[in-house]
C-alpha positions as CSV (number, residue, x, y, z in Angstrom):
1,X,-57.5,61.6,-59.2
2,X,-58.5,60.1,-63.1
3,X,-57.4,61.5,-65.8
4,X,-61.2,62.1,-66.5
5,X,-61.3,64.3,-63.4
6,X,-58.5,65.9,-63.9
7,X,-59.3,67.2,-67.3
8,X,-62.8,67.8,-66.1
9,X,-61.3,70.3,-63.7
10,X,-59.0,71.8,-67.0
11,X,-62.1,72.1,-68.6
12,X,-64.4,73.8,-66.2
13,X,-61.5,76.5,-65.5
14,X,-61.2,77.4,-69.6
15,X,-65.1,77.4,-69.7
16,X,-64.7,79.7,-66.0
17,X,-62.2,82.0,-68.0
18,X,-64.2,82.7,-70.9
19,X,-67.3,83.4,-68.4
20,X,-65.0,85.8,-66.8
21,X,-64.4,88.3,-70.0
22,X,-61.6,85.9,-71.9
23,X,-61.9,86.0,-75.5
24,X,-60.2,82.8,-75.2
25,X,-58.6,80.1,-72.5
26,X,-56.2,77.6,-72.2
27,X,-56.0,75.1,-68.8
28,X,-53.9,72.7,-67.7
29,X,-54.0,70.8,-64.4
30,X,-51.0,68.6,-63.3
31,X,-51.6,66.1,-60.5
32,X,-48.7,64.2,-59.1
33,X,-47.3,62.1,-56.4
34,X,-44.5,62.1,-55.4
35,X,-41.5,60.2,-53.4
36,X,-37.8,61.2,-52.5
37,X,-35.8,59.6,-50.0
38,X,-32.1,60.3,-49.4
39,X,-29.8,58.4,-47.2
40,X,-26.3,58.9,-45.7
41,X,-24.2,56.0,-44.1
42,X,-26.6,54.1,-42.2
43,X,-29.0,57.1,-41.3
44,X,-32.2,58.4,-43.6
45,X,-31.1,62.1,-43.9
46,X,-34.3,63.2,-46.1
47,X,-37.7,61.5,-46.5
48,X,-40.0,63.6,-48.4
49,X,-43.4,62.4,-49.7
50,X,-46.1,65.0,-51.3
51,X,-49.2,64.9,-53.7
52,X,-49.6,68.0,-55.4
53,X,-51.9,69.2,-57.9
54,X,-51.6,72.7,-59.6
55,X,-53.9,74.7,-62.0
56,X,-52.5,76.7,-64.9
57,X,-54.3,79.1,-67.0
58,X,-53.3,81.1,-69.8
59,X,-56.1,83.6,-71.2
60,X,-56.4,85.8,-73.9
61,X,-58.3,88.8,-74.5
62,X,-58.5,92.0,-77.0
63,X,-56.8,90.5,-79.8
64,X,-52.8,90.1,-78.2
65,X,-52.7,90.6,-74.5
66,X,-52.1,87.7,-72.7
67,X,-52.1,86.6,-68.9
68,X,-50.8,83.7,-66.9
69,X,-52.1,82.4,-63.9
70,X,-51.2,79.4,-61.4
71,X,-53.1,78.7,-58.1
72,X,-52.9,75.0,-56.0
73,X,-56.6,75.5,-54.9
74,X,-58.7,74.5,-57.0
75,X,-61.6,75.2,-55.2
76,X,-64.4,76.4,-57.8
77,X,-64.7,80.0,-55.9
78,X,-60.7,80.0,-55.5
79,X,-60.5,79.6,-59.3
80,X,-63.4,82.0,-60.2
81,X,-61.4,85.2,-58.1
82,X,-57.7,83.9,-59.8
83,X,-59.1,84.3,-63.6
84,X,-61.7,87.4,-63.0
85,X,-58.1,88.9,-61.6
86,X,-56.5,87.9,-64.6
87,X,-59.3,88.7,-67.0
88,X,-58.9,92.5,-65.5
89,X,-55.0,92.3,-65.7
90,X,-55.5,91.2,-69.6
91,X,-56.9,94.9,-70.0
92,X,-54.1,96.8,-69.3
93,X,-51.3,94.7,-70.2
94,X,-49.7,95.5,-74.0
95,X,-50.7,93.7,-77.3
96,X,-48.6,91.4,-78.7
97,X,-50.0,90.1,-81.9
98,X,-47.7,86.6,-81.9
99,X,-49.7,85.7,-78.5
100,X,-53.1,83.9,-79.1
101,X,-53.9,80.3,-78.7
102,X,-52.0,77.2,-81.0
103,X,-53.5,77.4,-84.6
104,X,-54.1,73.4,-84.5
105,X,-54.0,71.2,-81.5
106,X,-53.9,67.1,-80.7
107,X,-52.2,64.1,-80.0
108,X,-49.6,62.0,-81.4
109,X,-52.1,59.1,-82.3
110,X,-49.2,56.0,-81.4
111,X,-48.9,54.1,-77.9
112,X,-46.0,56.0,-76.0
113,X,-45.7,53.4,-73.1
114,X,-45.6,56.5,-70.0
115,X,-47.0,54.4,-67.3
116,X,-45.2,51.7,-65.1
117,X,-47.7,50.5,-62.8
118,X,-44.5,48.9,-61.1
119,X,-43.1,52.1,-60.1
120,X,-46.8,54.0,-59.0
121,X,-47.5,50.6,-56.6
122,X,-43.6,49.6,-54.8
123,X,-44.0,49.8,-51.3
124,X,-42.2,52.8,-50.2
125,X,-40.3,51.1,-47.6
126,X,-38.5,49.1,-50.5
127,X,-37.5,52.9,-52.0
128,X,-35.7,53.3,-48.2
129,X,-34.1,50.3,-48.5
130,X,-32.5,51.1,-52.4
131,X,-31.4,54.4,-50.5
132,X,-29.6,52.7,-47.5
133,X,-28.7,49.8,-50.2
134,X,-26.4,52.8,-52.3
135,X,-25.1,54.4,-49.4
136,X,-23.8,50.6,-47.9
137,X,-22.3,49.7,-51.4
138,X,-20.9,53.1,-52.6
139,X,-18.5,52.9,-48.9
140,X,-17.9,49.0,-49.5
141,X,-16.9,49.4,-52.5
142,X,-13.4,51.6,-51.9
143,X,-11.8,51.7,-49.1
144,X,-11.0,56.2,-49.6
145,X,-14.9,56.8,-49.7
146,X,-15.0,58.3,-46.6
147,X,-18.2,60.2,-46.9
148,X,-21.3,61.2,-49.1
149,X,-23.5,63.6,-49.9
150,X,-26.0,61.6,-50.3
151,X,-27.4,57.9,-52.0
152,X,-31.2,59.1,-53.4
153,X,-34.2,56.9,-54.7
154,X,-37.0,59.0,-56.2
155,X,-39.8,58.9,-58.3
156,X,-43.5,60.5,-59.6
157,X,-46.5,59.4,-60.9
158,X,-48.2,62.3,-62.6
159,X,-51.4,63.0,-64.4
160,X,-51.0,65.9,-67.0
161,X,-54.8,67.3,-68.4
162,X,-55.1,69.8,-70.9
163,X,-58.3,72.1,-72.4
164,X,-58.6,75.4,-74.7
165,X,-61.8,77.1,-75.4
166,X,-60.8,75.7,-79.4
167,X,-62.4,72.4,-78.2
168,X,-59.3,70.8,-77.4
169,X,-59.0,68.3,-74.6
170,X,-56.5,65.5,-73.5
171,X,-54.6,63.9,-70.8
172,X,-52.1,61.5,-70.2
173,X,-50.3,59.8,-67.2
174,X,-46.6,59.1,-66.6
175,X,-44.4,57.7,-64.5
176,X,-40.4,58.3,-63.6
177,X,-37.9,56.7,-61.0
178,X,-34.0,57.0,-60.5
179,X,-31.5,56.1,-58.4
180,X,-28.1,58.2,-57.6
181,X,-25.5,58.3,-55.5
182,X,-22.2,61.0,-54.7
183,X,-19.5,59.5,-52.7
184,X,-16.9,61.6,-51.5
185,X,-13.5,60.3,-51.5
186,X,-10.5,61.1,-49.4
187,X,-6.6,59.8,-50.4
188,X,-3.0,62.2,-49.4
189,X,-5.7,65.0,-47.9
190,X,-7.7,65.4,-51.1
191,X,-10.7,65.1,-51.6
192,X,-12.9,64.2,-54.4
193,X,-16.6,63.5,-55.5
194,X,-18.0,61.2,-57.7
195,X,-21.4,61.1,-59.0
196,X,-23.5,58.2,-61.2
197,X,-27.5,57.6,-61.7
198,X,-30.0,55.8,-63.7
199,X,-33.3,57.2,-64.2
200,X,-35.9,55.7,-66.7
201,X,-40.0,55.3,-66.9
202,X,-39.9,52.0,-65.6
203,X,-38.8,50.0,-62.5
204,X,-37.1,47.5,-64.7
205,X,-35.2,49.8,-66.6
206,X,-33.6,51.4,-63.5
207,X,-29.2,50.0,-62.9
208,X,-29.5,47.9,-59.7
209,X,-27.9,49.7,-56.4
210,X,-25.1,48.5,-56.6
211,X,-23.8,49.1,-60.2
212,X,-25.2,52.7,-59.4
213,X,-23.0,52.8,-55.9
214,X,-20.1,51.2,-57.6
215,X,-20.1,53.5,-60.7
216,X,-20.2,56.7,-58.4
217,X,-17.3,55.1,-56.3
218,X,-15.4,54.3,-59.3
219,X,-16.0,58.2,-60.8
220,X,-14.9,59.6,-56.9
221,X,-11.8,57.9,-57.1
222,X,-10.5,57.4,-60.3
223,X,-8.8,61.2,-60.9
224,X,-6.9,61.1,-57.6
225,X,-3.4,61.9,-58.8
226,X,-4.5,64.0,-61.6
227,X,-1.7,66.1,-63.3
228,X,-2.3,69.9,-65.0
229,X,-1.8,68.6,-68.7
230,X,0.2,70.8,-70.8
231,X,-1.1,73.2,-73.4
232,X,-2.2,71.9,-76.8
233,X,-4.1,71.2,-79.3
234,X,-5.3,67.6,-79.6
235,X,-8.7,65.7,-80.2
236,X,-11.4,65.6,-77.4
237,X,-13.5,62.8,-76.2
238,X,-16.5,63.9,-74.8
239,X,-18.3,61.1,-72.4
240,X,-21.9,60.4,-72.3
241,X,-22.9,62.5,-69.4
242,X,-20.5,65.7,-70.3
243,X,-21.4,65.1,-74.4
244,X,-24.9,65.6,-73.2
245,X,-24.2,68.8,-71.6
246,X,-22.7,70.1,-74.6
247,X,-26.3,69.0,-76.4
248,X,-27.8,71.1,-74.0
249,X,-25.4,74.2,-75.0
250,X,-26.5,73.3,-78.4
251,X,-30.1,73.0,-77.9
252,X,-30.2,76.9,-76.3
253,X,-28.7,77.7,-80.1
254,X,-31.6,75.5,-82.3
255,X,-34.7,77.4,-79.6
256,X,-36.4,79.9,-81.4
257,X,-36.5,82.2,-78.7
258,X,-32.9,82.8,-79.1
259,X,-33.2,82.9,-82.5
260,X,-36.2,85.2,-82.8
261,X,-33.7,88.1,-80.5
262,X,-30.5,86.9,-82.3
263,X,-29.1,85.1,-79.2
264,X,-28.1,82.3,-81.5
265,X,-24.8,82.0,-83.9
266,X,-26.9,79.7,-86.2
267,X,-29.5,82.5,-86.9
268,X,-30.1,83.1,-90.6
269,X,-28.3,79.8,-90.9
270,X,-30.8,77.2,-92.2
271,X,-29.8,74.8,-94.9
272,X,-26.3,75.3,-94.5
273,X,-23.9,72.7,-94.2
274,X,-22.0,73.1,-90.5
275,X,-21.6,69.6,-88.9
276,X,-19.5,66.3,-90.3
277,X,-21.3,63.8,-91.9
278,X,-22.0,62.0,-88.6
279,X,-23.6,64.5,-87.0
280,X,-27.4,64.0,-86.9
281,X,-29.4,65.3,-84.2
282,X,-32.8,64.9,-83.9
283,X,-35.9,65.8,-81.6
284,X,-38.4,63.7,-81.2
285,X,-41.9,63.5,-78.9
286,X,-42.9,59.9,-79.6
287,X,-40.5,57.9,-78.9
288,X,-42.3,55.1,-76.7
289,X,-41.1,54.5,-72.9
290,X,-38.5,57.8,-73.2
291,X,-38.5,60.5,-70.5
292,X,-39.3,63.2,-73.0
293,X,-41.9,61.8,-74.4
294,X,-45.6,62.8,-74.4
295,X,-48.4,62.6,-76.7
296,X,-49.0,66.6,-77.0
297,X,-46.9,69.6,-75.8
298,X,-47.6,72.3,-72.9
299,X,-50.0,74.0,-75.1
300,X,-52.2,70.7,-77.2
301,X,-50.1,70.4,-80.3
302,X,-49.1,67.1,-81.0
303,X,-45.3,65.9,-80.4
304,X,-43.4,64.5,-83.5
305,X,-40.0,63.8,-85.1
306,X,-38.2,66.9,-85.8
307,X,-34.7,66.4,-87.9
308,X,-32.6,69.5,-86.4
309,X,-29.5,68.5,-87.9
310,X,-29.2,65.8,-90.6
311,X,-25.5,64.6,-91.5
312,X,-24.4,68.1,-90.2
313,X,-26.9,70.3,-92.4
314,X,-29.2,72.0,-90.2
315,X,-32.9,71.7,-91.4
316,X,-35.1,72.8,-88.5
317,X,-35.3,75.5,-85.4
318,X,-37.2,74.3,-82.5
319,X,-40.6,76.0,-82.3
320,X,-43.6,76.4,-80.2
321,X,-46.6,78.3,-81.5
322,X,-45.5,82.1,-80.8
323,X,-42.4,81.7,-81.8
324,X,-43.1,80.0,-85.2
325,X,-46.0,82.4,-85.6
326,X,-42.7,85.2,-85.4
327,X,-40.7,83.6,-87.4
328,X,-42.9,82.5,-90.4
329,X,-42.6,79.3,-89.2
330,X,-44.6,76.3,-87.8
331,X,-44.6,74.5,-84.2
332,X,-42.7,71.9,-83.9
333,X,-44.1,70.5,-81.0
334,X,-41.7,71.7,-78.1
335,X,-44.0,74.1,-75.6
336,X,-43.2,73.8,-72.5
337,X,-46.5,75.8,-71.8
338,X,-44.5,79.4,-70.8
339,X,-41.4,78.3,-73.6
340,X,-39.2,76.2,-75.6
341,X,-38.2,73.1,-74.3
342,X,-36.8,69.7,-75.4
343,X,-38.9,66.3,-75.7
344,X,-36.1,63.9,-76.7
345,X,-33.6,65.9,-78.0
346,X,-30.0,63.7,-79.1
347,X,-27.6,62.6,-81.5
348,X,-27.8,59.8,-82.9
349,X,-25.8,57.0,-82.1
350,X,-22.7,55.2,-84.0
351,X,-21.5,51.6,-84.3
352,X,-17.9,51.7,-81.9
353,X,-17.8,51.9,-78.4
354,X,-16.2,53.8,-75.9
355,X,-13.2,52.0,-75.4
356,X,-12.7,51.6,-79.0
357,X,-13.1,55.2,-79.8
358,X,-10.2,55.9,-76.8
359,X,-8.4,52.8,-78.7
360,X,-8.3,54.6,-81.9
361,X,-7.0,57.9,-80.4
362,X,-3.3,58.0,-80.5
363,X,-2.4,61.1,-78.1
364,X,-5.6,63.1,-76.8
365,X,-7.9,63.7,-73.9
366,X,-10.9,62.2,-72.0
367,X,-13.2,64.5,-70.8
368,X,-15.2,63.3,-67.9
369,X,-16.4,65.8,-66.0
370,X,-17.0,70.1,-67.1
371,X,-17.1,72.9,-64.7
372,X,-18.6,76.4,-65.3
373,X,-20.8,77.7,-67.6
374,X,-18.5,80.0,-70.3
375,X,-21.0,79.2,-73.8
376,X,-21.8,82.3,-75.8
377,X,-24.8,81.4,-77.7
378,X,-24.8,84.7,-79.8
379,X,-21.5,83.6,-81.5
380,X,-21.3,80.3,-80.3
381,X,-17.7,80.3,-78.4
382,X,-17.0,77.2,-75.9
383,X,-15.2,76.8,-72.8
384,X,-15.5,75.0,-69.9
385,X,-13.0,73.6,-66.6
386,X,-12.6,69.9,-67.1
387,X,-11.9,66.9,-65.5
388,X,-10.8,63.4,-67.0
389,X,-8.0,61.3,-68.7
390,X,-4.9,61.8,-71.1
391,X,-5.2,59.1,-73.6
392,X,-1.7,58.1,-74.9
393,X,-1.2,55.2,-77.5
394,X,-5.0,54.4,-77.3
395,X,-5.4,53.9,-73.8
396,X,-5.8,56.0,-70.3
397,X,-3.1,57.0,-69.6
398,X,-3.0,59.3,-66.2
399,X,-5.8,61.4,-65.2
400,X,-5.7,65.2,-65.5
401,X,-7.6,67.8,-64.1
402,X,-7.3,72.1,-63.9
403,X,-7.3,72.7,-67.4
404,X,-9.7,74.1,-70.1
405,X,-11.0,72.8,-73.0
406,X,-11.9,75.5,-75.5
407,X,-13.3,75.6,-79.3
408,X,-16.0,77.2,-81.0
409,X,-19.3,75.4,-81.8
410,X,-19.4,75.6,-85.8
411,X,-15.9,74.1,-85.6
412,X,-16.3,71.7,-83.0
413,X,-19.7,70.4,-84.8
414,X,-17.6,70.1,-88.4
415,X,-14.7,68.2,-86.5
416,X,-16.8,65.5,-84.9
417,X,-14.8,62.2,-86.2
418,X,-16.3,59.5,-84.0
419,X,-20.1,58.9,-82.1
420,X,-20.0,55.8,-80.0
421,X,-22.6,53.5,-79.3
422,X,-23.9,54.0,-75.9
423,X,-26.6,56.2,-75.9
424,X,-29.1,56.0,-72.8
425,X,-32.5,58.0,-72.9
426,X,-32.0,59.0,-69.0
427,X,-33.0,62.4,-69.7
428,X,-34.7,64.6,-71.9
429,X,-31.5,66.3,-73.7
430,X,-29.2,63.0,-74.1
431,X,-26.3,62.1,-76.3
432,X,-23.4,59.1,-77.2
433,X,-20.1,59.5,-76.0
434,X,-18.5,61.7,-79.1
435,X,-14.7,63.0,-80.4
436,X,-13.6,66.0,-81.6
437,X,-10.7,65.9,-84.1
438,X,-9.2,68.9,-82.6
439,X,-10.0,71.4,-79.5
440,X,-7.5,74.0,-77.6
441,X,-6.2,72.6,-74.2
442,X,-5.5,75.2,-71.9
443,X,-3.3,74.3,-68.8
444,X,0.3,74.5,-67.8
């Protein structure tokens, strides 16, 4: 399929709706194929391959109500019966005056760089061989990996179309690949996992098997000896992969929709000043090559740069059209087409790395790993299981595990002291490695 057909098809089925009784329609057609393979030892344990295209209407009628509807057959009669069935649901459904159709749609006008022609054409045998390439390195590289749950190679080409009855109409294509693996690791009759992956819009982009496999070995094995730390209060270092967790606990607090029903402890809290100075956290649509980037959101409104929080002052909620149309507000770009969701959502990098932010740390703790999900977004309380290091004299010193790290998220945000360089756009909701000043330690 083109991207002409496919939005062809997204505007015949908006043009079907409003035949049917809509007063107006939005459509949008997603075609992708797919690959996944997953390997374990020397055997392929999963090979999954699919092409799958998917119709999604929204329609509107009698000035509120609102109905969704998703069908894979897009057969013109299959389509006709799915949105006269809506159309007739729309009637008895309540109003909600907040649901209608974005007040201004389009597309971000700059090249995004979506498409890696080297990652829609690799042979998929070469995707088998990454797989069996991972699961070989990841065992070779420690002698106490002693199993896996698995060495993966995936990835998607996908064609995204999208038509309302306002006269808007765009698609776009994209493309995504990653690697992972998850050793297990045995040593004195415990066990351990480790996991590591890369994942990027282009081939090139992707960590070669065997710094993936290596990484994951290294993350298995690394905590085996781990001590219960004591009880206390010291500063926290938050690595790249569990930092952009806590982003993630922070992004449910900037979403409208929590805001809008007070699920949110930084409602009624714009302008204010809650963050250090280096805290600046941004989301933003267009950034060119990036995983959460596209050139409109899930309903036709145009992705952009949104500053959420700017040297620690937050300046912007995260919006889609219903929920900005509730709040007095304006989209910001982030529909996910049924809610709020992140394009690239992070916080901006700093100037040290890593190492030298564990360097300048005299006594405190590495986190490397969270377990649990204990955030309470209505007042905006942390907690979560951890895994990692105690860093003594500015270096690891032993690692730790079965203890809780603990704060809450106003006080965390105002006691960020260091952001490290390494910043990776793997994902959607990403962030540097960070440090805390201060957080509770719960353990022995």
């Amino acid at each position: 399929m083109t991207e002409r057909e496919a939005l062809e098809l997204a505007t015949s089925a908006v043009e079907m709706a409003i035949k049917a009784g809509a007063d107006a329609a939005e459509a949008t057609l997603s075609h992708a194929k797919r690959f996944h393979v997953e390997a374990r030892e020397k055997t392929i344990s999963k090979l999954e391959g699919s092409t799958a295209k998917s119709l999604h209407v929204r329609i509107f009628r009698d000035g509120g109500r609102r109905v969704s509807v998703s069908t894979s057959d897009l057969t013109p009669e299959s389509v006709v019966r799915a949105l006269h069935a809506a159309v007739e649901q729309a009637a008895v459904v309540s109003t909600d005056a907040f649901a209608a159709l974005p007040d201004g749609c389009g597309r971000f006008a700059g090249e995004l760089a979506l498409f890696d022609a080297a990652v829609a054409q690799r042979d998929d045998a070469l995707k088998v061989d990454d797989a069996l390439a991972m699961e070989k390195a990841v065992r070779d590289a420690d002698p106490r990996v002693v199993n896996s749950s698995g060495s993966q190679y995936a990835d998607s080409a996908a064609i995204i179309a999208l038509a309302n009855s306002n006269g808007f109409g765009a698609a776009y294509t994209s493309t995504r690949a990653s690697r992972s693996s998850v050793p297990v690791a045995e040593a004195g009759g415990v066990k351990r996992t480790g996991h590591y992956g890369t994942a990027g819009r282009f081939f090139a982009e992707l960590e070669p098997p065997e710094h993936v496999a290596s990484k994951a070995a290294r993350r298995a094995v690394e905590l085996f000896g781990a001590r219960k730390p004591a009880t206390a209060r010291l500063p926290v270092i938050f690595e790249r992969d569990v930092a952009a967790a806590v982003l993630h606990d922070l992004f449910s607090a900037v979403s409208a929709s929590n805001v809008a029903v007070g699920n949110s402890w930084l409602a009624e809290r714009l302008g204010d000043r809650i963050g250090s100075e280096l805290v600046t956290i941004v989301d933003d649509g267009t950034l060119p090559g990036k995983l959460g980037s596209s050139p409109f959101d899930g309903e036709g409104v145009a992705t952009r740069r949104t500053g959420v929080f700017e040297r620690g002052t937050l300046r912007s909620f995260l919006f889609d059209s219903y929920y900005a149309r509730r709040l007095g507000a304006k989209t910001t770009g982030n529909s996910t087409g049924g809610g709020i969701g992140a394009n690239n959502f992070y916080l901006e990098p700093g100037k040290r790395t890593l190492d030298e932010l564990i360097a300048s740390t005299k006594r405190g703790v590495l986190v490397l790993d969270t377990i649990g999900f204990a955030t309470e977004h209505a007042t905006g309380t942390y907690s979560r299981g951890a895994r990692g290091f105690m860093i003594e004299n500015g270096e690891r010193a032993y690692p730790i595990d079965e203890f809780t790290v603990a704060g809450n998220f106003a006080e965390m945000l105002a006691a960020v002291d260091a952001v490290a360089d390494d910043l990776i756009f793997d994902s959607s909701i990403v962030s540097p490695s960070f440090r805390i000043a201060e957080m509770t330690i719960s353990g022995s």
